[in-house]
N, C-alpha and C positions, 0 to 999 in steps of 0.2 A: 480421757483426762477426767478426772476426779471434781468433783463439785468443790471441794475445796481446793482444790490447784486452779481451779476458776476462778475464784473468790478474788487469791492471793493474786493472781494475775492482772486480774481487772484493778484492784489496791495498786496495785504496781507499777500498772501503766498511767494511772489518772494521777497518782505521785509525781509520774515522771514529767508527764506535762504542765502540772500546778507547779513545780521545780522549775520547769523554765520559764514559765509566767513570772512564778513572784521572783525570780531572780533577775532579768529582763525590767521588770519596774524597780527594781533599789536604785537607790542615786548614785551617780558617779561621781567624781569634782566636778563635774559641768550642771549638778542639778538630777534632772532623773522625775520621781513620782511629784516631788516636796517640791520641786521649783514648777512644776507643771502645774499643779494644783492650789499651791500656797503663793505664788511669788519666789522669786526669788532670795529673799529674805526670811527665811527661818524665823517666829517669835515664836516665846512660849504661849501668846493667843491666840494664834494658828493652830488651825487643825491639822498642820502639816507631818508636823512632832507626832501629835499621835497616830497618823495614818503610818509613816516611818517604823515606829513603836511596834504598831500590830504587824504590817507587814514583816518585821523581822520575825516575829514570834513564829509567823505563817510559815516562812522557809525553812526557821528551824523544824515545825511538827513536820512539813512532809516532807526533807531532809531525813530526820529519824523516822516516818514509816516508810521510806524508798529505802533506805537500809536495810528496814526489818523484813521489807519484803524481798528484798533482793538476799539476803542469806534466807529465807524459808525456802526462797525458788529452786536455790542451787540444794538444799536440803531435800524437798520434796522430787526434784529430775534427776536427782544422781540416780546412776542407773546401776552403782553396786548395790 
């Protein structure tokens, strides 16, 4: 295996599991990171909003690079 089919892999796997992290702390209707951390009660004084904020942001990047790495992989193993 190729120094860079390493690379991609390792990208791919620390994706997969930051993906079930940060997905695992969004809130559900019962609460979730913002009710743990903030109260229950959401203001825009809370730091809860922004923690919410960035966590989303988080799932999206490694959302989009478990993608990119998950099409290079199946690119780089194809065996035609």
């Amino acid at each position: 295996m190729g120094i860079l089919k390493t690379v991609v892999l390792v990208m791919h796997v620390g994706a997969s599991m930051g993906l079930i992290i940060s997905v695992m702390l969004h809130s559900g209707k019962g609460g979730g990171l913002s009710s743990a951390l903030g109260g229950a009660s959401p203001s825009t004084f809370s730091g809860s909003h922004i923690v919410e904020k960035n966590l989303d942001r988080i799932t999206i990047v490694l959302g989009v690079v478990f993608s990119i790495t998950t099409l290079l992989l199946v690119w780089m193993l194809n065996p035609s």
